[in-house]
Every structure is written in structure tokens, then in C-alpha cells.
C-alpha positions as CSV (number, residue, x, y, z in Angstrom):
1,X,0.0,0.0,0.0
2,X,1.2,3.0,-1.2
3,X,1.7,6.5,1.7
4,X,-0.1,9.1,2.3
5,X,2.2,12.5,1.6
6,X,0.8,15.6,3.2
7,X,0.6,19.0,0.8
8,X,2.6,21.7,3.1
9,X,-0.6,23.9,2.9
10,X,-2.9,21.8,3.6
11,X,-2.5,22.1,7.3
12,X,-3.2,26.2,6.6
13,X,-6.0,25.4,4.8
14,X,-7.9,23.4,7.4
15,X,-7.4,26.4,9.8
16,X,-8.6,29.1,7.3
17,X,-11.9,27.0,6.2
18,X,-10.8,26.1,2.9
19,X,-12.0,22.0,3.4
20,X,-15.0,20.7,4.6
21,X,-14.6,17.0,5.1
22,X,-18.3,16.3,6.2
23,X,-19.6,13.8,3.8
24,X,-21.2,15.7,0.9
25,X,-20.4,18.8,2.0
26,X,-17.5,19.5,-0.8
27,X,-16.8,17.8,-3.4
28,X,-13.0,15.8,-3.5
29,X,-11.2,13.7,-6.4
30,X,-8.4,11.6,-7.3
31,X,-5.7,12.4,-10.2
32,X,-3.1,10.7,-11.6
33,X,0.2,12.3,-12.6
34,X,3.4,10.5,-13.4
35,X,5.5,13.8,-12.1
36,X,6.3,13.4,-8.6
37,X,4.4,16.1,-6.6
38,X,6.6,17.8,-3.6
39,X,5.0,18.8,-0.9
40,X,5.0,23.0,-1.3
41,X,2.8,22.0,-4.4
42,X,-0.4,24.1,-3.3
43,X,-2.9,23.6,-5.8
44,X,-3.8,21.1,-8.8
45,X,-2.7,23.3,-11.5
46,X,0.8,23.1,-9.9
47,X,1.2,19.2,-11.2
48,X,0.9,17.3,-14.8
49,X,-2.1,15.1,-14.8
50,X,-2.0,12.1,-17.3
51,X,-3.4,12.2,-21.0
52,X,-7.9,11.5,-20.9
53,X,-9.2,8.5,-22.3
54,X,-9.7,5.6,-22.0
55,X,-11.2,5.4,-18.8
56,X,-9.6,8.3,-17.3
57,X,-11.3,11.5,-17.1
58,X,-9.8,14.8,-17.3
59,X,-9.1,15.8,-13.5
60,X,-9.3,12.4,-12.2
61,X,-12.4,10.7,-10.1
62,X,-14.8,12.1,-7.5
63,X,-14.1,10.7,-4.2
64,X,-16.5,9.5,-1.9
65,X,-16.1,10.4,2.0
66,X,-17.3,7.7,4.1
67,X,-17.2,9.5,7.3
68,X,-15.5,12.4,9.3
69,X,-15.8,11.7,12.9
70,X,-14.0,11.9,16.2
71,X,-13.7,10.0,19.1
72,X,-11.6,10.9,22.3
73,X,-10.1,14.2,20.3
74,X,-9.0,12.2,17.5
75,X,-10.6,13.0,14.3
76,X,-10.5,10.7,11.4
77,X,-11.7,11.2,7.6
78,X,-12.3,7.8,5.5
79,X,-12.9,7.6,2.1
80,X,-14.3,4.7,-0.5
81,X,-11.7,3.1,-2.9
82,X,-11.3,5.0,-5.9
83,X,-11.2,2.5,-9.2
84,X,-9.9,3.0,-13.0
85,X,-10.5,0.7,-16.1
86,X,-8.9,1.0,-18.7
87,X,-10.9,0.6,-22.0
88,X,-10.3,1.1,-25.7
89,X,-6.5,1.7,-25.2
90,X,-4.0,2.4,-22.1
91,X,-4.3,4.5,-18.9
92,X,-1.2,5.9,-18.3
93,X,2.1,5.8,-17.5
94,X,1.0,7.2,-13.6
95,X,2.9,6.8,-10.4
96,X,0.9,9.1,-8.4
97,X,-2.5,9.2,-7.2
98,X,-3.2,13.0,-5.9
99,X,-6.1,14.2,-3.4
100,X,-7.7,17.5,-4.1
101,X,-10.4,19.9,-3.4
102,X,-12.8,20.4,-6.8
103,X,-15.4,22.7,-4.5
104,X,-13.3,26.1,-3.6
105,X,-12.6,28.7,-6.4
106,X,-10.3,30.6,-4.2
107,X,-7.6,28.8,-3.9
108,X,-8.6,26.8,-7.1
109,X,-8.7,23.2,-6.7
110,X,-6.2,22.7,-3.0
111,X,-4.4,19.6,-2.4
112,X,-4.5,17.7,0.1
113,X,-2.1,14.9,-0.4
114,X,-0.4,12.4,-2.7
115,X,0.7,8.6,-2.4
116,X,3.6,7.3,-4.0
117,X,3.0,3.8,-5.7
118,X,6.6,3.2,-5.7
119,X,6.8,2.9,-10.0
120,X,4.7,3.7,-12.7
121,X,1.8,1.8,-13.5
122,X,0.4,1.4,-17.6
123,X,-3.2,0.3,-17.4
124,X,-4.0,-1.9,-20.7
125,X,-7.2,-2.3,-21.9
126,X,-9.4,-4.4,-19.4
127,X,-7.3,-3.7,-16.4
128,X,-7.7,-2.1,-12.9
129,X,-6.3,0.2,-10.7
130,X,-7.9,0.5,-7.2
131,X,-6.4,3.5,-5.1
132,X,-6.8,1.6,-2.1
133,X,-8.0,3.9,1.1
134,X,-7.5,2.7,4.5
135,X,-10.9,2.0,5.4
136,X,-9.7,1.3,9.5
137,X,-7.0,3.7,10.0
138,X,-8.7,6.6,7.8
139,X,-7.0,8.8,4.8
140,X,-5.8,10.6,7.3
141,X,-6.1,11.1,11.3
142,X,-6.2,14.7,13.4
143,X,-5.0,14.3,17.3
């Protein structure tokens, strides 16, 4: 399982309102990029997504939060898995899977964070990729 990287501004952005991780409250998604992001990247038109088609949309998937809860001054946000098939042709080359804000227009589109899968990945026609969320311990935890 790939990590979870945190965006640098991300922590600034939770204090100044910019996220709201209640489920349905704004709306997240998951690109893919084959150019390693850093974490002083602040928003998505700071990285390369991958080439649409074939089963990849232009600024990736929606992502659907599970819950955003606390218990005992720990706050955790889980997400469903997010899942690409490639059809028609190839998805990719893509190391990257990159979390980002799609609701705020001021900063346009924040990230979040980024996971690493280590090398790149060509889907070919008929294959999967599952960006695999940890459904126990949460995308990520606040203490």
C-alpha cells in the first residue's frame, strides 16, 4: 500500500476553512500524474495530470467520503476506494494518485495529499487500478 504524503498547505487550509470533510459537504477527487508532486505543491494546476481516455477523465475521479468523525479528540476522515478501467487503449504511464479539493474557487482546486506507488503503472485495456483507502485507519487522522 502506497503512503499518504501531506501537501505543506494543507494544514493552513484546514485552519482558514478552505476543506470541509463532512460527507457531501465539498466535493474531492483523485488524479493521476506521473510527475512526482513535492510537498510546497499548493494547488492542482501546480502538477501534470496524465493524458484523458480511455477510462480516465480529465481531473481524475470524484471521491466519496465515508465519514469524518472523532472519538476521544481524534478525528478521522475515511474515504471509498477510488477505481480506474482501462478501455479502448492504455491508462497511463502514472505513479501518483493525488487528493484534491474540486469545490473552492479561491484557492482553485487545494491539495490535500499524494501517495507514492513506488513505480509507474500502464493500465491496458481491461485492467484495474484500485487507489486503495484505508478503510480502518482513515486517509488521514487529526490528534
Amino acid at each position: 500500500m502506497a503512503s499518504y504524503n501531506k501537501i505543506n498547505v494543507f494544514v493552513e487550509n484546514l485552519c482558514e476553512a478552505v476543506h470541509n470533510f463532512e460527507p457531501s459537504a465539498h466535493s474531492f477527487k483523485v488524479m493521476l500524474t506521473n510527475t512526482a508532486p513535492v510537498a510546497t505543491n499548493s494547488v492542482k494546476a501546480d502538477l501534470t495530470e496524465i493524458s484523458a481516455g480511455n477510462g480516465y477523465t480529465a481531473g481524475g475521479s470524484a471521491v466519496t467520503i465515508s465519514s469524518s468523525a472523532h472519538t476521544s479528540g481524534t478525528h478521522k476522515v475515511v474515504m471509498a476506494d477510488v477505481t480506474w478501467t482501462a478501455s479502448g487503449g492504455s491508462i497511463g504511464p502514472f505513479r501518483y494518485v493525488v487528493l484534491y479539493n474540486d469545490t473552492p474557487t479561491s484557492p482553485a482546486d487545494p491539495l490535500v495529499a499524494w501517495w507514492d506507488y513506488g513505480s509507474s503503472v500502464t493500465l491496458t485495456s481491461g485492467s484495474s487500478f484500485t487507489t486503495d483507502f484505508d478503510a480502518s485507519a482513515g486517509v488521514f487522522t487529526l490528534a
